[in-house]
C-alpha positions as CSV (number, residue, x, y, z in Angstrom):
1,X,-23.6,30.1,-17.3
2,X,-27.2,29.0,-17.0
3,X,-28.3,26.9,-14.1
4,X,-28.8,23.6,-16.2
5,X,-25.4,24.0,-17.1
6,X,-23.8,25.0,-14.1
7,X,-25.3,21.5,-12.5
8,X,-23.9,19.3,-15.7
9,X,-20.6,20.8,-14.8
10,X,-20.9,20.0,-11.1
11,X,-22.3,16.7,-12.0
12,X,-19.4,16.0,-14.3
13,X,-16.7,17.3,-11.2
14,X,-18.4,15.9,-9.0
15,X,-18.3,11.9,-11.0
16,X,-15.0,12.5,-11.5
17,X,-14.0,13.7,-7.9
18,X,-15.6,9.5,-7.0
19,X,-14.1,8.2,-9.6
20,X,-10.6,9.4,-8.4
21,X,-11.1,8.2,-5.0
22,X,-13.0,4.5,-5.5
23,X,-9.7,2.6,-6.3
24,X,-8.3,3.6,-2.9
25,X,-11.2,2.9,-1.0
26,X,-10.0,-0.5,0.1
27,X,-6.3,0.9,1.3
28,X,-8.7,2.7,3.7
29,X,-10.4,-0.7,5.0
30,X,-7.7,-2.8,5.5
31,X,-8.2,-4.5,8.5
32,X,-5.3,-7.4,8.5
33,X,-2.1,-7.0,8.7
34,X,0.4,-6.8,6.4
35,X,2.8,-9.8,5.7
36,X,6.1,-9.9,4.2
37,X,7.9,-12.9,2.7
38,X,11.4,-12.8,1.7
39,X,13.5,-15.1,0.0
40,X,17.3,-15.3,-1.3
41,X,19.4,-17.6,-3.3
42,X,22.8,-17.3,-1.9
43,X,24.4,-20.7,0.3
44,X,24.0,-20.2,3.9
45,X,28.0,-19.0,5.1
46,X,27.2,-16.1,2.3
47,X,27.9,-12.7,3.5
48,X,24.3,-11.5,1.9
49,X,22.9,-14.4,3.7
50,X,24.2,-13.6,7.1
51,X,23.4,-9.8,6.3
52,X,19.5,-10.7,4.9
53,X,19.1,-12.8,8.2
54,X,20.1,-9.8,10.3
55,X,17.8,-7.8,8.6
56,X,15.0,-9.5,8.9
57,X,15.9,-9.7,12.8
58,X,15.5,-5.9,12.9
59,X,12.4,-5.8,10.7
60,X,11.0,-8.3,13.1
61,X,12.1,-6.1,16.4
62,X,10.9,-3.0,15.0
63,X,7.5,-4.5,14.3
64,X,7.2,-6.2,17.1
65,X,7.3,-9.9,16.0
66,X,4.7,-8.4,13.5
């Protein structure tokens, strides 16, 4: 390859390599924390009820009230 060409190719990689990598950019700046919200139909005495409430006491505990 000639040098002109060999610098189109790398220019080429080389857009493509930022290209790749600019939509997760902001993944990498997060600086708040992540919030969950959880919601469910089911009548209060419901056994998935009770069991969703007892999960989200262990979410809770694991991230520490986070």
């Amino acid at each position: 390859m000639k040098m002109k060409e060999l610098e189109i190719v790398f220019l080429i990689f080389g857009l493509c390599g930022i290209g790749f990598a600019f939509p997760f950019a902001p993944a990498f700046a997060q600086t708040k924390p992540i919030e969950l919200s959880y919601s469910i139909f089911f009548p209060a005495p419901h056994k998935n009820t009770v069991l969703a409430g007892e999960w989200a006491k262990e979410v809770e505990k694991r991230t520490n009230g986070g």
